[in-house]
C-alpha positions as CSV (number, residue, x, y, z in Angstrom):
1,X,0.0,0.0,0.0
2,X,2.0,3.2,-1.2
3,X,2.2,5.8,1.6
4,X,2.8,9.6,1.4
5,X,6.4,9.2,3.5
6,X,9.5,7.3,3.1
7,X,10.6,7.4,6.7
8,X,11.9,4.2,7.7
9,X,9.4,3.7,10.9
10,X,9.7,0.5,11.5
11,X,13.4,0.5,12.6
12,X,12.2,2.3,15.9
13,X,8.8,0.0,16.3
14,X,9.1,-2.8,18.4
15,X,7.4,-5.6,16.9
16,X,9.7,-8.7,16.0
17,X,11.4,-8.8,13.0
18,X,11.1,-12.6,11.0
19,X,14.3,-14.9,11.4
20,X,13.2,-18.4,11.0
21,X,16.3,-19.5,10.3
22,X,18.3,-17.5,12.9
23,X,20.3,-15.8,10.3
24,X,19.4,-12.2,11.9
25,X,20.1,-13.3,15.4
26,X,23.9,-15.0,14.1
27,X,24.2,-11.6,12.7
28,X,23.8,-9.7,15.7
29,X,25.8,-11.8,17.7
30,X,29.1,-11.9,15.5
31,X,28.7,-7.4,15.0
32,X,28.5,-7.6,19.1
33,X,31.4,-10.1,19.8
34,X,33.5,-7.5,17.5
35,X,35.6,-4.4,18.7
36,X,36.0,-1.3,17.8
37,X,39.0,1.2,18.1
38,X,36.5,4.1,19.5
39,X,33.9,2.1,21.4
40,X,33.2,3.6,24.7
41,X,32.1,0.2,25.5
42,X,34.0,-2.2,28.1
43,X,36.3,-4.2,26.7
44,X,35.7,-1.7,23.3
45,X,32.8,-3.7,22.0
46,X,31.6,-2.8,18.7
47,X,28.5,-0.4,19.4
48,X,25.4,-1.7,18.2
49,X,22.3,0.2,18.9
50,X,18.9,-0.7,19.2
51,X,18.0,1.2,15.3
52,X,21.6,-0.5,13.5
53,X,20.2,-3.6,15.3
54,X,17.4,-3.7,14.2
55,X,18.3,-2.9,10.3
56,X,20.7,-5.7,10.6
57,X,17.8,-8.2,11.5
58,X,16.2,-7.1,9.3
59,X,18.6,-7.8,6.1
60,X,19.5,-11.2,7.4
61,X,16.1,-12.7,9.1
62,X,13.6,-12.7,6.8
63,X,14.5,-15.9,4.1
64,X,12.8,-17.8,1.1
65,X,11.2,-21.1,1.7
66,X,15.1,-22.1,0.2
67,X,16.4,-20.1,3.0
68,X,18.2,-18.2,0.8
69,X,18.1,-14.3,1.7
70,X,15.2,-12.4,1.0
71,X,16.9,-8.5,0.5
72,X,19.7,-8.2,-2.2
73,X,19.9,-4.8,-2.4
74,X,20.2,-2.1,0.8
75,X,20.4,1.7,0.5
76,X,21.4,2.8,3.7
77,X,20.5,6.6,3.4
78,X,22.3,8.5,6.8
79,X,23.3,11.8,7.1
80,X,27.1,12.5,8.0
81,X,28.1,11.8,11.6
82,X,25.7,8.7,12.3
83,X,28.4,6.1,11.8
84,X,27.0,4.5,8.7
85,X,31.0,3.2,7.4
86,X,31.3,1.7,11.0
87,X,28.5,-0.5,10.5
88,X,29.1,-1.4,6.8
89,X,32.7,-2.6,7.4
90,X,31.1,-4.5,10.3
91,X,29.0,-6.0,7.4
92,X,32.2,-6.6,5.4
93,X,33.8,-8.7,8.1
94,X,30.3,-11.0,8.9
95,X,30.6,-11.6,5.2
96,X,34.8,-12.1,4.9
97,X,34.7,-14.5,8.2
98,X,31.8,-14.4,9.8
99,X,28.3,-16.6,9.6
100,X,27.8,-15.2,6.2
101,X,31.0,-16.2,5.1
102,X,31.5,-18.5,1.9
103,X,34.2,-20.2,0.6
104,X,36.7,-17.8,-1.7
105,X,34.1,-15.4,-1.5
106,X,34.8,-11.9,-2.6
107,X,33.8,-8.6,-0.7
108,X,33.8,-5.6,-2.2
109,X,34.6,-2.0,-0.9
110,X,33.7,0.4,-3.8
111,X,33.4,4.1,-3.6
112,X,34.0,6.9,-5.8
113,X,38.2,7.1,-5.5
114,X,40.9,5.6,-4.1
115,X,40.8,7.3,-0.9
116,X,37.6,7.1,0.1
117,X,37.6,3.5,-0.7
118,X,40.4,3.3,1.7
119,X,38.3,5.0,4.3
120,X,36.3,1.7,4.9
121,X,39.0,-0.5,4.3
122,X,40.7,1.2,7.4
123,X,37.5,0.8,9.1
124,X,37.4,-3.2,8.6
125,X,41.0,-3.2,9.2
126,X,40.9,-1.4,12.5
127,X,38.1,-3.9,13.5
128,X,40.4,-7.1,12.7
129,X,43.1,-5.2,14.4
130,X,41.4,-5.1,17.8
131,X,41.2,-8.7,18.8
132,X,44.6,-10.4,18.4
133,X,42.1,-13.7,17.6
134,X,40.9,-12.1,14.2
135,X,44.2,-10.6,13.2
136,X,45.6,-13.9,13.2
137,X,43.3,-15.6,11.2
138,X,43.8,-12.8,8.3
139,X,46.2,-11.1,6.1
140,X,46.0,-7.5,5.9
141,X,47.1,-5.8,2.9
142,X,47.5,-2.1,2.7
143,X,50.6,-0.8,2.0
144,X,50.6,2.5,0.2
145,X,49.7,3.3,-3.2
146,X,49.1,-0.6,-3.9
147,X,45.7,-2.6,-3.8
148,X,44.5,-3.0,-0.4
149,X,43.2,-6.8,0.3
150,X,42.3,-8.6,3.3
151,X,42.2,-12.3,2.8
152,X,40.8,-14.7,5.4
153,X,43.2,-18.2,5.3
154,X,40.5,-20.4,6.4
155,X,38.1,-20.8,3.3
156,X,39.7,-17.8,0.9
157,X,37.8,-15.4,1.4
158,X,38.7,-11.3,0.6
159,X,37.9,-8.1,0.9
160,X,39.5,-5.5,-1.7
161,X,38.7,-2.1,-1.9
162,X,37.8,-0.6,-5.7
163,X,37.3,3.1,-6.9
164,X,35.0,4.0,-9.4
165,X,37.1,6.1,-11.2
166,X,39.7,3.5,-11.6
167,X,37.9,1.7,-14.6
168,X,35.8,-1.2,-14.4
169,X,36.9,-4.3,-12.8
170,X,36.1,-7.3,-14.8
171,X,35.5,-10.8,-13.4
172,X,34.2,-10.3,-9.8
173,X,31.6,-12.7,-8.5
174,X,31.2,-10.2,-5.1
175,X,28.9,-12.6,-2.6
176,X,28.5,-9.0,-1.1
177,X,29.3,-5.1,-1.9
178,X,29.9,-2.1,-0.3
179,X,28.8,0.7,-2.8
180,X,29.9,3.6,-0.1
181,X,28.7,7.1,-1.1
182,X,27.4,6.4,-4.7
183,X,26.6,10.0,-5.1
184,X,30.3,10.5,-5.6
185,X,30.5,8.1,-8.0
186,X,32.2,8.6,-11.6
187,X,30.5,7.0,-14.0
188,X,28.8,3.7,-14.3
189,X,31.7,1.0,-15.3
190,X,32.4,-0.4,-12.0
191,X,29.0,-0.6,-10.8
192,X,28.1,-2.6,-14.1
193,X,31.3,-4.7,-13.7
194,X,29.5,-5.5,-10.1
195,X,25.9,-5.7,-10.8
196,X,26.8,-8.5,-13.5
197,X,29.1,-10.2,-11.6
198,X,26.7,-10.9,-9.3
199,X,24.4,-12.5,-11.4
200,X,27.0,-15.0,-11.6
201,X,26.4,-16.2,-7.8
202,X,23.5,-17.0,-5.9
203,X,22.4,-14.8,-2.6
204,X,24.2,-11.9,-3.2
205,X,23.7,-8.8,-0.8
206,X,24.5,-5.5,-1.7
207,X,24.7,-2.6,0.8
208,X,24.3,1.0,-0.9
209,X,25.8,3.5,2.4
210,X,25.3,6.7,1.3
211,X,24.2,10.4,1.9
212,X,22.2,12.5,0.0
213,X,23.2,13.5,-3.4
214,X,22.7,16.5,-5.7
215,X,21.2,15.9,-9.3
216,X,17.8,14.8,-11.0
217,X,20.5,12.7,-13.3
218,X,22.8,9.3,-13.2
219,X,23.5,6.8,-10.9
220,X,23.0,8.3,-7.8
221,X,19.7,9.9,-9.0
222,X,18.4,6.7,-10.6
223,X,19.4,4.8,-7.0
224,X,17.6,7.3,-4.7
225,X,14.8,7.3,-6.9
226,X,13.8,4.3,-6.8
227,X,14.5,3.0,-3.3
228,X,11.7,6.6,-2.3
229,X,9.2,4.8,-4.6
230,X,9.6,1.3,-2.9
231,X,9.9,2.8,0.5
232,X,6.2,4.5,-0.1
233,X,4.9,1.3,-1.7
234,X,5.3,2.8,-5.1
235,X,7.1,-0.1,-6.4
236,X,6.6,-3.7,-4.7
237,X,10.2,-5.1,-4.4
238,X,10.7,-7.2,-1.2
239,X,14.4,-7.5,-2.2
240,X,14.9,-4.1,-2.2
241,X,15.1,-2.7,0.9
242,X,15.0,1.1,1.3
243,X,16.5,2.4,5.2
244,X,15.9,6.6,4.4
245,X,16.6,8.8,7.3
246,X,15.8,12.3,5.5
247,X,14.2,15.5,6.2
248,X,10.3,15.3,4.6
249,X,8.7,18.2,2.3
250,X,7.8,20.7,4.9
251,X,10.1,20.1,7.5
252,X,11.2,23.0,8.7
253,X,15.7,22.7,8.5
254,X,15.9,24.6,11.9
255,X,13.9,22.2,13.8
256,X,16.3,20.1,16.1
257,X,13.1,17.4,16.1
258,X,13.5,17.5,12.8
259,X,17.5,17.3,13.2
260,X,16.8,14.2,15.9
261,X,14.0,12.6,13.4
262,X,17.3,12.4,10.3
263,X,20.1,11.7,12.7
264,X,19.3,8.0,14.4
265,X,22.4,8.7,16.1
266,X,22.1,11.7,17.7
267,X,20.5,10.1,20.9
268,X,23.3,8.4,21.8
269,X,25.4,11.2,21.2
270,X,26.8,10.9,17.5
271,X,26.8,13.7,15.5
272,X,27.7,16.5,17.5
273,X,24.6,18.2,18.6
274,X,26.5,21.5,18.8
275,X,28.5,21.1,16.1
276,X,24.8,20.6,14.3
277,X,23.7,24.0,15.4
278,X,26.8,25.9,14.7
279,X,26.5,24.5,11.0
280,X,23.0,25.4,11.0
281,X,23.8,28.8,12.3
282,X,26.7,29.3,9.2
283,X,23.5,28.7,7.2
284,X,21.1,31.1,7.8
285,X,21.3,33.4,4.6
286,X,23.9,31.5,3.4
287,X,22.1,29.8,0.0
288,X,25.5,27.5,-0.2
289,X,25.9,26.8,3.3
290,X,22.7,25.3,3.5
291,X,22.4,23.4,0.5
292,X,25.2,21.7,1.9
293,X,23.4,21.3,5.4
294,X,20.5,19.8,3.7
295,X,22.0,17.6,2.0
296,X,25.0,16.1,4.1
297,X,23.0,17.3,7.8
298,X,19.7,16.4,6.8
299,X,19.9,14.0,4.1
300,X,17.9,16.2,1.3
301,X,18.5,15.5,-2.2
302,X,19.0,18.7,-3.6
303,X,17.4,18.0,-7.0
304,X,19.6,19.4,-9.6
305,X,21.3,22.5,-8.0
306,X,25.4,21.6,-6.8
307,X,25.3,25.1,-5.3
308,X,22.1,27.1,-5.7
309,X,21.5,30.9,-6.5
310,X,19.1,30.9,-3.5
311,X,17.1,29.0,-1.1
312,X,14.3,27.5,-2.7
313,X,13.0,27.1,0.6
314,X,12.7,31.0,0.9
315,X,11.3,31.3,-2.4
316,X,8.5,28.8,-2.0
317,X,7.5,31.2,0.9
318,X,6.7,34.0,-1.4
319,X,4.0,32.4,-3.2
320,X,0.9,35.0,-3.6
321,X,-2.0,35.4,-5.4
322,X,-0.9,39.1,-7.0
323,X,-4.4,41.3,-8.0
324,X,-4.4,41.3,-12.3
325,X,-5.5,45.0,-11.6
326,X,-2.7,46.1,-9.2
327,X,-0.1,44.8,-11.5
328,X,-1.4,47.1,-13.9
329,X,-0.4,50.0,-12.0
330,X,2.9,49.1,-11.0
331,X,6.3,49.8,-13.4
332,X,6.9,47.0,-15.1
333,X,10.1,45.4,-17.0
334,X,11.1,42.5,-19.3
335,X,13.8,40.1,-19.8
336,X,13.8,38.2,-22.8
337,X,16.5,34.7,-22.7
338,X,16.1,33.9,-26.5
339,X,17.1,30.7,-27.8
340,X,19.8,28.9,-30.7
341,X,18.6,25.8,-32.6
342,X,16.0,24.0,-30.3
343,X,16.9,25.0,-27.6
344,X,13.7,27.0,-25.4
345,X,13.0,31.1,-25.0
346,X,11.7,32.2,-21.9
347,X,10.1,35.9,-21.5
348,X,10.1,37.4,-17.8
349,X,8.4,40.0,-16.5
350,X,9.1,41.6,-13.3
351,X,6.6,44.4,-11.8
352,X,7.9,46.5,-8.9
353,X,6.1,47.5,-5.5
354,X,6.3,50.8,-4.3
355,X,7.6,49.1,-0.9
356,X,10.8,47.5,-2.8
357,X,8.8,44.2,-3.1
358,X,9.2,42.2,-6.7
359,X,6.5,40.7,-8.5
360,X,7.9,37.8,-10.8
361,X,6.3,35.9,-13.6
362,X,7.5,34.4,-16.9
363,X,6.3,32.7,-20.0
364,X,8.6,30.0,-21.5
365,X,8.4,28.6,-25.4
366,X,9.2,25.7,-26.1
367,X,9.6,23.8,-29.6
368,X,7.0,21.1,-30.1
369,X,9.2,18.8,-32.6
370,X,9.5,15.4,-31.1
371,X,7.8,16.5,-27.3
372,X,7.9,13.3,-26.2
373,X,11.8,12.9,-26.2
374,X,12.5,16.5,-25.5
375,X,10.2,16.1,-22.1
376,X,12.4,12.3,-21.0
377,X,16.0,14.7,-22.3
378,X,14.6,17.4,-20.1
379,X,12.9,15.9,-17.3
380,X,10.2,18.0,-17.7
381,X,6.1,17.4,-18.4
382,X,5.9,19.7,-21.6
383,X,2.5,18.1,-22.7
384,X,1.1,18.8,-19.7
385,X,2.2,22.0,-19.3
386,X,1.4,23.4,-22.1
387,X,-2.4,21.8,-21.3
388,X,-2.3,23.7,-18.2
389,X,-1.7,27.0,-20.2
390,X,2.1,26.8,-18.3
391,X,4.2,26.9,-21.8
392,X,3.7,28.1,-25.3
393,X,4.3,25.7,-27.4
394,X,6.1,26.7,-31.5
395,X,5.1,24.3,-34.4
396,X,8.3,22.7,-35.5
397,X,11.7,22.0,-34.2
398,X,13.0,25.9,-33.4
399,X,11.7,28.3,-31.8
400,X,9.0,30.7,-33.6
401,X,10.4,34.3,-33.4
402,X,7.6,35.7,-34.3
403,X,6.0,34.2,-31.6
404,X,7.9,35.1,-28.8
405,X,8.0,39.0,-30.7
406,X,4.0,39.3,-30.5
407,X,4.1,38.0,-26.7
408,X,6.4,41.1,-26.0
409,X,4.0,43.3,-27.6
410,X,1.0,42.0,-26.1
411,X,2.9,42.2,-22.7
412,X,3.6,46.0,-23.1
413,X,0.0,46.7,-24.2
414,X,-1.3,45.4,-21.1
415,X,1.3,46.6,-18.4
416,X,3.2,49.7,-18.0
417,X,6.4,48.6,-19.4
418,X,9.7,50.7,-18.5
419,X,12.4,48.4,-20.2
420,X,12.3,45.1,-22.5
421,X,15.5,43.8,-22.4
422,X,17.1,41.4,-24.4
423,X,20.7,40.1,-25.5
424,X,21.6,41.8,-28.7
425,X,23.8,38.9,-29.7
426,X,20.5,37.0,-30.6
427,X,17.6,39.4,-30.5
428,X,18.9,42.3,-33.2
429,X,15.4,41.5,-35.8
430,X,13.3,41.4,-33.0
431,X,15.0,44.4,-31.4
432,X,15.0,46.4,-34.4
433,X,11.0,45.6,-35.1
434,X,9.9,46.6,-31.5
435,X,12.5,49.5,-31.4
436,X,10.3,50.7,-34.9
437,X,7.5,50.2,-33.1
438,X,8.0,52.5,-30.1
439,X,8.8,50.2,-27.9
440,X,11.6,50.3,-24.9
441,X,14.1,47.9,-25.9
442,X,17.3,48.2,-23.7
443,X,20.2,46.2,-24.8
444,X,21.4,43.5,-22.1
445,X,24.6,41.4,-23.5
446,X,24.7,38.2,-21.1
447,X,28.2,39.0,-20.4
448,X,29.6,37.9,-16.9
449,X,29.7,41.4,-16.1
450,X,26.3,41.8,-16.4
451,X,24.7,38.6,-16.0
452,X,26.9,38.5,-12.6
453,X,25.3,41.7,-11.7
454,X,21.9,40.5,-12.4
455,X,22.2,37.3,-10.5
456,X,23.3,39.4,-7.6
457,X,20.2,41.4,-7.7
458,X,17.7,38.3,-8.0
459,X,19.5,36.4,-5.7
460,X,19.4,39.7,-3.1
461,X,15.8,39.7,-3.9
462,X,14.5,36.3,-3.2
463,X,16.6,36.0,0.2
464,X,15.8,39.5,1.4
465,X,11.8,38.2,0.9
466,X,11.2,40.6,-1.3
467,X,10.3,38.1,-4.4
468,X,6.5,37.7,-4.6
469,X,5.6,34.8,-7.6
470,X,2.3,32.5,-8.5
471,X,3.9,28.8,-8.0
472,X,4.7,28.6,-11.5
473,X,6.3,25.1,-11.9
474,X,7.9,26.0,-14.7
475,X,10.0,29.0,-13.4
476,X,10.4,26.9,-10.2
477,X,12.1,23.9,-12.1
478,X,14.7,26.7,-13.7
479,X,15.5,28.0,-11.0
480,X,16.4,24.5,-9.0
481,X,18.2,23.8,-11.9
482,X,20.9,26.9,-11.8
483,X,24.3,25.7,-10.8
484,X,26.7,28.5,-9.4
485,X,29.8,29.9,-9.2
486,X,31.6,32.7,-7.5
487,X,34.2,34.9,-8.8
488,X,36.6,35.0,-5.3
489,X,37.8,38.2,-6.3
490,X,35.0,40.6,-7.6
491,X,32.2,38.1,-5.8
492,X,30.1,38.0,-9.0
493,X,27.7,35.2,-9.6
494,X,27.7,33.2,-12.9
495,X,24.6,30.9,-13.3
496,X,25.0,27.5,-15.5
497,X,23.2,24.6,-15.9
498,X,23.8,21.6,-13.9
499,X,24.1,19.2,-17.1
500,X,23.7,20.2,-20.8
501,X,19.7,18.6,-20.6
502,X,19.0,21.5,-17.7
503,X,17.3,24.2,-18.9
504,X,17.7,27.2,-17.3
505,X,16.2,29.9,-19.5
506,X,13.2,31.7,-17.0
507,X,16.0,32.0,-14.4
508,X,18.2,34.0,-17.1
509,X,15.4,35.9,-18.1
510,X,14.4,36.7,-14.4
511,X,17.9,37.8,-13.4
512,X,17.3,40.5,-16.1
513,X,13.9,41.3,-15.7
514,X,14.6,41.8,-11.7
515,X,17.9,43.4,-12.6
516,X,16.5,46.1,-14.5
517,X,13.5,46.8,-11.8
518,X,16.1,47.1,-9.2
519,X,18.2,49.5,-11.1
520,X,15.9,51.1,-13.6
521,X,13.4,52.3,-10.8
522,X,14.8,55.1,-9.4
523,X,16.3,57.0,-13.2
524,X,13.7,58.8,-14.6
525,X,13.5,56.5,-18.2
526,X,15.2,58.1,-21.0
527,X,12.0,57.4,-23.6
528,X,9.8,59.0,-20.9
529,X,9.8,62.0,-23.5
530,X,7.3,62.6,-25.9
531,X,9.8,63.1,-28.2
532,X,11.2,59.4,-27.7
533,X,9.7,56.8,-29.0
534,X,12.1,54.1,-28.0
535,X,15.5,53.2,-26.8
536,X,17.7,50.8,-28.5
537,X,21.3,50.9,-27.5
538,X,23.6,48.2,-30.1
């Protein structure tokens, strides 16, 4: 029965977990008997709490009728701090010489380069290194720059750690897998190197340990995707199983309920609870400090923005319902992101408040050639869209000029229009017809210069609350999808898109409409003249 949250309930209820076989309680047992380096535990016993315990029982209890395992596949989805590498290298071992052990079996540390693959490694390592017992039944190898290998004498079995970005590595049968923080990965070789070698063996676990990502695209994406949809019943996979300690739609990122909800760990004293709130206090109007808090503090998937132009979180507060016939009133201007080969157009208008306050809307056209495949390249419902009256959609492959020219017009008949701008490098027809017309062009290359100066302003606006917008999806999914980055010495913001199938086009087209409104308002407009009938500057 698909449910509304993914929120992994049952590892805090208290109901028994199946294990007819005993498989979950051997499981237990071996992770307790082990030690660890920085247990606070007599005797530093490996820590097992109640929540890891009962994750573990549930992986290994529940069998077939065969009594082979049930769950092939974990994604362990923690936030930083809650000790998720200490319990997967505790896997490792139960699988290298524990009651999950097989006969030359092969583990397999993978992660997204050679040091953080070594960071587990270490882990497992440590482990063996605590109990005399263990260290002797093994051979450890991890000199530097060489592969790292543990191999148990007694049946053959070893651990090797693997990076992604060292190539694929052909031939593995793993009996189980460590993919540790696949949202670093590099590309998809080794994982496909893995995920056919084991199809070559029977009762294969593998344990995806991970934080949130950033990204609608790739292997990550696709990953985290689909363990939500078979955590909320979306998808009916019993070997799948989805363990997702994440922040839900709404939450408010301030909330240390919220904070103790994500972090299983933080009630027995892992993360730091300060060291939580002094991040969370580096956030607070900091749009790239708290992307990052989200996503490594609060496990949040930040959709498709590495370091966003703003909190979206702030923006989505400043959703109203603006009066068609106050807009009217207000000074209004235009910023027009036109478009090469297929590529979309996107027309913004931006209508300033006499209070400072921004009203933002935009219109985006999009070619309707082949919608189908554009909307899967994009990621974005363009049929639907355009059925909800959201996009204009051109006949044809490109972009209708034409089009886009008699929106402007229409848009400057019905609002009083200061300034259209638009980036002479692909606008000059259109320019030169509106300019003939009367109409207040303004000539806005999308230099860094400029465009840096523009993000500023929007970016100023929306965290200052000053941004007032309808819910438009469509502007919404731009702006998630703008990537930037800071010049260190001037400060200026350069937007781009976070992969060459993002399309950022309303945001471009905002950051000049909003530019223009913040620095247009207060100069008496030079076509406020009779005698001027437009202003074109080339």
């Amino acid at each position: 029965m698909a449910t509304q949250s993914a929120y992994p309930a049952w590892v805090f209820a208290s109901d028994p977990i199946p294990d007819p076989l005993g498989h979950g309680e051997r499981a237990v047992t071996f992770l307790k008997r082990l030690r660890h380096p920085n247990s606070t535990a007599p005797g530093r016993g490996f820590q097992l709490h109640d929540w890891q315990e009962r994750i573990v029982r549930r992986i290994y209890g529940p069998r077939n009728p065969d009594g082979s395992r049930i769950v092939k596949t974990v994604m362990l989805l923690l936030p930083r701090g809650n000790r998720k590498t200490s319990l997967a290298a505790a896997l490792a071992l139960l699988h290298l010489f524990g009651p999950e052990s097989r006969s030359a079996g092969q583990v397999i540390f993978a992660a997204c380069d050679r040091e953080q693959a070594s960071i587990g490694f270490k882990e497992a390592a440590n482990i063996i290194r605590e109990d005399r017992r263990l260290l002797n039944a093994v051979t450890i190898r991890d000199a530097f720059n060489s592969k790292k290998q543990i191999t148990f004498g007694r049946n053959g079995s070893t651990l090797t750690a693997l990076a992604s970005d060292g190539g694929a590595a052909h031939g593995l049968t793993p009996s189980f897998t460590l993919i540790d923080e696949v949202h670093a990965w590099k590309g998809r070789d080794l994982w496909e190197a893995i995920k056919s070698g084991q199809a070559k063996t029977d009762d294969t676990l593998m344990v995806i340990a991970t934080t949130a990502g950033r990204g609608a695209e790739g292997l990550a994406a696709d990953q985290f995707n689909y363990a939500v949809k078979v955590a909320k019943g979306e998808i009916v996979n019993p070997e799948f199983l989805p363990v997702l300690f994440m922040a839900e739609p709404g939450d408010d990122w301030q909330d240390e309920a919220v904070w103790q909800r994500v972090n299983p760990g933080l009630a027995h004293g892992f993360p730091s609870l300060s060291g939580l709130r002094a991040l969370a206090k580096e956030a607070e109007g900091n749009p790239a400090e708290l992307a990052s808090f989200k996503q490594f503090n609060l496990n949040i998937w930040q959709a498709n923005s590495r370091d966003p132009l703003f909190d979206l979180t702030t923006y989505d507060a400043r959703r109203f319902d603006d009066d068609e016939a106050d807009l009217i009133q207000l000074p209004a201007y235009i910023g027009v992101d036109m478009s090469v080969s297929g590529d979309l157009t996107a027309v913004a208008i931006a209508f300033r408040h006499d209070d400072g306050q921004i009203t933002l809307r935009s219109t985006v056209f999009v070619p309707d050639d082949a919608l189908r495949d554009r909307s899967s390249r994009d990621g974005a419902p363009y049929k639907r869209w355009a059925d909800d009256g959201l996009i204009q959609l051109c006949p044809g492959p490109i972009i209708d000029n034409d089009m886009v020219e008699d929106h402007v017009r229409e848009l400057c008949g019905a609002y009083d229009v200061q300034e259209v701008a638009f980036d002479p490098h692909l606008a000059r027809v259109v320019m030169q017809h509106l300019h003939d017309d009367g109409l207040p062009v303004f000539a806005f290359p999308q230099r860094p210069l400029t465009m840096g100066v523009a993000a500023g302003d929007l970016e100023r606006i929306v965290t200052g609350r000053l941004i007032r917008h309808d819910g438009d999806p469509v502007q919404r999914q731009h702006f998630e999808n703008v990537v930037t980055s800071r010049n260190p010495t001037t400060g200026l913001v350069r937007m781009h898109k976070a992969s060459t199938a993002s399309r950022i086009d309303a945001a471009v087209a905002s950051a000049m409409a909003v530019s223009r409104a913040v620095t247009a308002h207060n100069t008496k407009s030079r076509y406020a003249s009779p005698e001027v009938s437009g202003l074109m500057t080339l």
